[in-house]
C-alpha positions as CSV (number, residue, x, y, z in Angstrom):
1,X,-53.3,212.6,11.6
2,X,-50.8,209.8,11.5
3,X,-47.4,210.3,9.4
4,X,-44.8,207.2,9.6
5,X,-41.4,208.4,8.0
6,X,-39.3,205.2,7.4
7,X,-39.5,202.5,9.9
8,X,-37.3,200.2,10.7
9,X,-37.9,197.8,13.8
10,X,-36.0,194.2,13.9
11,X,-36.3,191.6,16.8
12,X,-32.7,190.6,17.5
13,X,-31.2,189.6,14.1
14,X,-34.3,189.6,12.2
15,X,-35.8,192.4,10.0
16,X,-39.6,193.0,10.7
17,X,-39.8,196.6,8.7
18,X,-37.4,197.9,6.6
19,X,-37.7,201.8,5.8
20,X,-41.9,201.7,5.9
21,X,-43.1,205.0,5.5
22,X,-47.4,205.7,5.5
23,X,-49.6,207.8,6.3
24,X,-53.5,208.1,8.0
25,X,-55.4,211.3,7.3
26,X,-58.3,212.1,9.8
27,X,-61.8,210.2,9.3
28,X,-60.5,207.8,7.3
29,X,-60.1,204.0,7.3
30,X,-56.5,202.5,6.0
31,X,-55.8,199.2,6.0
32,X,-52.5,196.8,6.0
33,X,-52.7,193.7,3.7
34,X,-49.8,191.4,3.5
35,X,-49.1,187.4,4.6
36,X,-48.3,186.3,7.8
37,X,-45.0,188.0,8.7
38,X,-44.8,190.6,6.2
39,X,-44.5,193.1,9.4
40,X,-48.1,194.6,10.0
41,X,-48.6,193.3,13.4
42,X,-45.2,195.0,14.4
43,X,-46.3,198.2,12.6
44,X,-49.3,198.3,14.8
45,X,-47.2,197.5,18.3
46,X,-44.6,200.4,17.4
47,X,-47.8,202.9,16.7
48,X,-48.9,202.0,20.0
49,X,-45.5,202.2,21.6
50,X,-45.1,198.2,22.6
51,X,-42.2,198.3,20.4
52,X,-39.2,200.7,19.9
53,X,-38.3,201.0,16.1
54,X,-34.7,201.1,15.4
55,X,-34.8,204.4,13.2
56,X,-37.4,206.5,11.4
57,X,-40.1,208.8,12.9
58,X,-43.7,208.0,14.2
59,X,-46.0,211.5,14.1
60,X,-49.6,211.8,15.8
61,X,-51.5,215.1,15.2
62,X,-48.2,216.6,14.7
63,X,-46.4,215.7,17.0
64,X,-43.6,212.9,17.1
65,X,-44.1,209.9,19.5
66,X,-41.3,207.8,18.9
67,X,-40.1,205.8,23.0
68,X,-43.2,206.9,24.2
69,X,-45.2,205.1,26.7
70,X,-47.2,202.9,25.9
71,X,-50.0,205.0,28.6
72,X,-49.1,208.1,27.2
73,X,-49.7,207.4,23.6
74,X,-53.1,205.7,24.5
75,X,-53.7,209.5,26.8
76,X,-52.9,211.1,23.6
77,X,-56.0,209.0,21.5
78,X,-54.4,206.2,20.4
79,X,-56.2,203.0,21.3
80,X,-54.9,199.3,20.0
81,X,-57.0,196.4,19.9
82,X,-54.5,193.6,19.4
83,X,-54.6,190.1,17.5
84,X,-56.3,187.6,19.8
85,X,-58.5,189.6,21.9
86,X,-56.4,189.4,25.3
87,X,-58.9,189.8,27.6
88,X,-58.8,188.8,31.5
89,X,-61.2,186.0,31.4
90,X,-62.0,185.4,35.2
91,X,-63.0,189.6,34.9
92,X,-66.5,190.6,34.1
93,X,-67.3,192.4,30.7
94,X,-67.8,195.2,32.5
95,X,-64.9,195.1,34.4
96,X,-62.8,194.4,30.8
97,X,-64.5,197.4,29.7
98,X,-63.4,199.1,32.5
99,X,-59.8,198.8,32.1
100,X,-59.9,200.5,28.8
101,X,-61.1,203.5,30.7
102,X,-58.4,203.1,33.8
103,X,-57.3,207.2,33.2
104,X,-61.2,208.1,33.1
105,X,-61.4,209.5,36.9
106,X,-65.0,211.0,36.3
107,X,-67.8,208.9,37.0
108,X,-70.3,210.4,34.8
109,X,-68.2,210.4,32.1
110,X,-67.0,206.6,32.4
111,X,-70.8,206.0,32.3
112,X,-71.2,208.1,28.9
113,X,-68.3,206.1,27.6
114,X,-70.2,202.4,28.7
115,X,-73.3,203.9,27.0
116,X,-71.5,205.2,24.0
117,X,-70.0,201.4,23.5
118,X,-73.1,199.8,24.2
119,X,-74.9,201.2,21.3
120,X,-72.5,199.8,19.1
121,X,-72.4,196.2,21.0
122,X,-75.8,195.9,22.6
123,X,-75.1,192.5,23.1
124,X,-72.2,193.5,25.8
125,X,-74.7,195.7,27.4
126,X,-76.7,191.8,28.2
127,X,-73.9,190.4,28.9
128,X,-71.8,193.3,31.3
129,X,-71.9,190.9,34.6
130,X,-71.0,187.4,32.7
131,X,-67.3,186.4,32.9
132,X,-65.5,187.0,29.7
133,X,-64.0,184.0,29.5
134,X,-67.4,182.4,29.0
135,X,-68.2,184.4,25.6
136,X,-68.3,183.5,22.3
137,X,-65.4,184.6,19.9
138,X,-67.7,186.9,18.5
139,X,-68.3,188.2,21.8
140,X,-64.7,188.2,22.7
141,X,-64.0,190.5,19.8
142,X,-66.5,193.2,20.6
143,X,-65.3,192.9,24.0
144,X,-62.0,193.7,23.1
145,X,-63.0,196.1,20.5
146,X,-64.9,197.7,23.4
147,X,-62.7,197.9,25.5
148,X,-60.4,199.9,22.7
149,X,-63.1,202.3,22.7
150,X,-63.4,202.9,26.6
151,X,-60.2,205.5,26.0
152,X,-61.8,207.7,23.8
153,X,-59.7,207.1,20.5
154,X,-58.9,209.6,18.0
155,X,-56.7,206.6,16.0
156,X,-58.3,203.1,16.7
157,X,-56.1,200.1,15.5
158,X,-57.4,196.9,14.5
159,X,-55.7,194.1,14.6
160,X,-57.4,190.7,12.8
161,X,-60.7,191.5,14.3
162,X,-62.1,188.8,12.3
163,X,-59.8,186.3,13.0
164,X,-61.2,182.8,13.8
165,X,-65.1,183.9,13.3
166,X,-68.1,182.8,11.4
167,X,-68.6,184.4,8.5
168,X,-72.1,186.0,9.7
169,X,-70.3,187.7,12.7
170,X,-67.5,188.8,10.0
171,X,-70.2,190.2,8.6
172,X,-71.4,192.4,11.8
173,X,-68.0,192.9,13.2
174,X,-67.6,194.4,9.5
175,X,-70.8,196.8,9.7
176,X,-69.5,198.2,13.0
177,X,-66.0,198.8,11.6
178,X,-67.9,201.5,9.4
179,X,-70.3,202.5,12.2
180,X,-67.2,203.6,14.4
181,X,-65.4,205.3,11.6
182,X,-68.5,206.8,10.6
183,X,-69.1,208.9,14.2
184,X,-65.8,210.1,13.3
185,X,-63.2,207.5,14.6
186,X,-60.0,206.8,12.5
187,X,-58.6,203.6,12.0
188,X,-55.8,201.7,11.1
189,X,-57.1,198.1,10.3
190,X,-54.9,194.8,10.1
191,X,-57.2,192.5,8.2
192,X,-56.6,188.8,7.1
193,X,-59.6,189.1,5.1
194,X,-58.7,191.3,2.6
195,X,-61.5,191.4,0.2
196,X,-63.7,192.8,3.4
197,X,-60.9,195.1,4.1
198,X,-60.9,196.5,0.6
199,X,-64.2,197.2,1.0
200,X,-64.7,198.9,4.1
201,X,-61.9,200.8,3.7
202,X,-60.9,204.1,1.9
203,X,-57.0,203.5,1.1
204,X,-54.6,200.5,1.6
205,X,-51.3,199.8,2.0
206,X,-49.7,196.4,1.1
207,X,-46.7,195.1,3.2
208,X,-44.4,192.4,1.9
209,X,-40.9,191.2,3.7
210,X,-41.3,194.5,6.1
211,X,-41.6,197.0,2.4
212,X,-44.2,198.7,1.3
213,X,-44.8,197.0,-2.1
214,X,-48.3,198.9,-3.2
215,X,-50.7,201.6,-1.8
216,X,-53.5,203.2,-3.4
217,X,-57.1,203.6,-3.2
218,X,-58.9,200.5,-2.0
219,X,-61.1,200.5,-5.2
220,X,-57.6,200.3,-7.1
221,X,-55.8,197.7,-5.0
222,X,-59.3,195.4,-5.7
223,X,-59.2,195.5,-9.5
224,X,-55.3,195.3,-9.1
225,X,-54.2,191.8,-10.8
226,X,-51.2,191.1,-7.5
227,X,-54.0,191.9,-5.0
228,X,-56.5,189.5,-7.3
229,X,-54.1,186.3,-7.1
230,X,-52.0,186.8,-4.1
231,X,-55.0,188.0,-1.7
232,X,-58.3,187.7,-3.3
233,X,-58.3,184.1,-4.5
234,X,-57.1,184.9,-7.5
């Protein structure tokens, strides 16, 4: 589904991915690991077309999207659910959950869509006319994750969705990682907490300095003794 050929991006002077090459077969769930910095935030942004790499190829569904719009790679079934949440806070949740939806010009279909995301976030569904500034973080996260969903993905990326939350919403934020992969979604996650992305995940990558520096089953990278100390706890 997804093939990235050698990547290179840098922001002025400075490196962020140097030659990264994966790749993200159909149904499954990758994951990045790697510290703050080690470039998988700017992997996700060139995906998504936020950022224009330097050299190297980006393909979706055969096809190459390299310097395409950010709108057009999202009309294509790529959906990005950054780091931080970004919602508009004096906007209802339905009205965030809207605006993942803005090319969705059918009305019965924008409806099946709010339905389809409800069932995964019932609690969005009791909370569509509060302002989404006033959620919870955990709130704020399905929100946004939501919102990702409005467009239909065929490639959902995930950027720290459980950044900054209790460990029982972890948990749930977690169960409907799998739920959404398991109606047939593919994702790409970015996960700071790498044990639970070994585990819900089929294969990982590990980026360090902008390189790929391992890859390999998720069952492999958990037993591996690198992954153990430098992002398991040792």
């Amino acid at each position: 589904m997804l093939k990235i050929k050698e990547i290179h991006l840098q922001y002025g002077n400075t490196p962020a991915l140097k030659g990264v090459s994966l790749d993200v077969e159909e149904k499954e769930i990758v994951t990045l690991l790697g510290a703050n910095g080690a470039g998988k935030s700017s992997l996700l942004r060139a995906i998504s077309g936020l950022v224009v790499p330097g050299s190297g190829e980006i393909e979706f569904l055969g096809g190459q999207i390299n310097g395409f719009p950010t709108h057009k790679i999202v009309a294509m079934g790529i959906s990005h659910v950054p780091e931080g949440r970004h919602l508009y806070p004096q906007m209802s949740v339905q009205e965030n959950l809207e605006m993942g939806a803005y090319n969705c010009r059918d009305r019965q279909e924008l409806q099946k869509r709010f339905e389809e995301v409800f069932l995964h976030f019932s609690r969005l569904k009791e909370r569509a006319k509060q302002l989404a500034g006033t959620l919870s973080g955990g709130e704020q996260q399905m929100a946004a994750m939501g919102r990702g969903l409005m467009a239909k993905p065929k490639l959902f990326l995930l950027d720290e969705p459980s950044l900054g939350l209790a460990p029982m919403v972890v948990k749930e934020i977690g169960k409907i990682i799998l739920d959404i992969n398991q109606g047939g979604t593919t994702i790409l996650l970015v996960e700071q907490n790498a044990r639970m992305a070994l585990q819900l995940a089929h294969r990982g990558y590990v980026l360090e300095t902008g390189r790929v520096a391992l890859t390999g089953p998720c069952r492999e990278l958990l037993g591996n003794e690198h992954v153990i100390k430098a992002y398991l706890g040792g």
